[in-house]
N, C-alpha and C positions, 0 to 999 in steps of 0.2 A: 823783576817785574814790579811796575810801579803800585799802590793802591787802587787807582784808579782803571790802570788796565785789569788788571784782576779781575772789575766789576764789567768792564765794556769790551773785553777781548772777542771772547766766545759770542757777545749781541754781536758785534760788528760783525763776525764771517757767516750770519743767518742775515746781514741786510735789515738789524732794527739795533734800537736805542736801547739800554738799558731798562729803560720804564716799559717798553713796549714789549722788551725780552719778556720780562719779571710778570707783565700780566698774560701775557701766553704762555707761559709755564705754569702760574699757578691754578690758570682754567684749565688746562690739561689735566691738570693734576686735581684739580676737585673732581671732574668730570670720572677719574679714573678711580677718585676713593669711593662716588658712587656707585659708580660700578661695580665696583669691589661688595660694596656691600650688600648688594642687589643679588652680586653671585654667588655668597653667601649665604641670603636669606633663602637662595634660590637650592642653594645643596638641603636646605632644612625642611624647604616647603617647596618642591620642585613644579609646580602648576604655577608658580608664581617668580616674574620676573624672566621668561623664558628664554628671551629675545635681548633682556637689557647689555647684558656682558657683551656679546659678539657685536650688537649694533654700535655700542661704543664705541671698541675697537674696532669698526671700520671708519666708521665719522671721523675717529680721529685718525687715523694711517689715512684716508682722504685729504684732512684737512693739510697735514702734512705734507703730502705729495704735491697739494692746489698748490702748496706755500711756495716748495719748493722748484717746481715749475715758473709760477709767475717770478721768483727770485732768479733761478738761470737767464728764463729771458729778458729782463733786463739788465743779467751780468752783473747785478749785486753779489752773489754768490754763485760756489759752485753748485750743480745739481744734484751731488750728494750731500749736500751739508743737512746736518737734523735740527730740525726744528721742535724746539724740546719748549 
C-alpha cells in the first residue's frame, strides 16, 4: 500500500476526499469529547447536563445514517460503510 492510499483508502469507500474525511472526523470527535465531558460533569453534578450525552449520540448516529443514505443512493458507497 502505497503512502497515499494509506491516507485516501478508507475516504474513498465513504464517498469523500481526504480533506473532507479529516474534517468529519474530527467534528465528530470534538462534538464527542464534549460530550464526554458534559457526562462527566453530569455524574458529579447530576441536575446538570441531563440531556447532553444521549442527545449527542443521536445527532450524531443521525448524522451518520443521513450520510449514509444519501451516500447508497447515489451508489457512491455501500449502505453500511461508517462514517467516521
Amino acid at each position: 500500500m502505497s503512502i497515499k492510499e494509506f491516507f485516501t483508502e478508507h475516504p474513498a469507500t465513504v464517498g469523500e476526499t481526504y480533506g473532507q474525511h479529516c474534517a468529519h472526523a474530527v467534528g465528530f470527535g470534538w462534538r464527542m469529547v464534549l460530550a464526554g465531558l458534559a457526562c462527566m460533569v453530569h455524574g458529579l453534578v447530576p441536575a446538570l447536563f441531563v440531556r447532553t450525552g444521549s442527545e449527542t449520540v443521536t445527532k450524531l448516529h443521525d448524522r451518520m445514517v443521513t450520510n449514509r443514505q444519501r451516500l447508497s443512493q447515489r451508489g457512491s458507497a455501500p449502505a453500511t460503510a461508517t462514517i467516521v
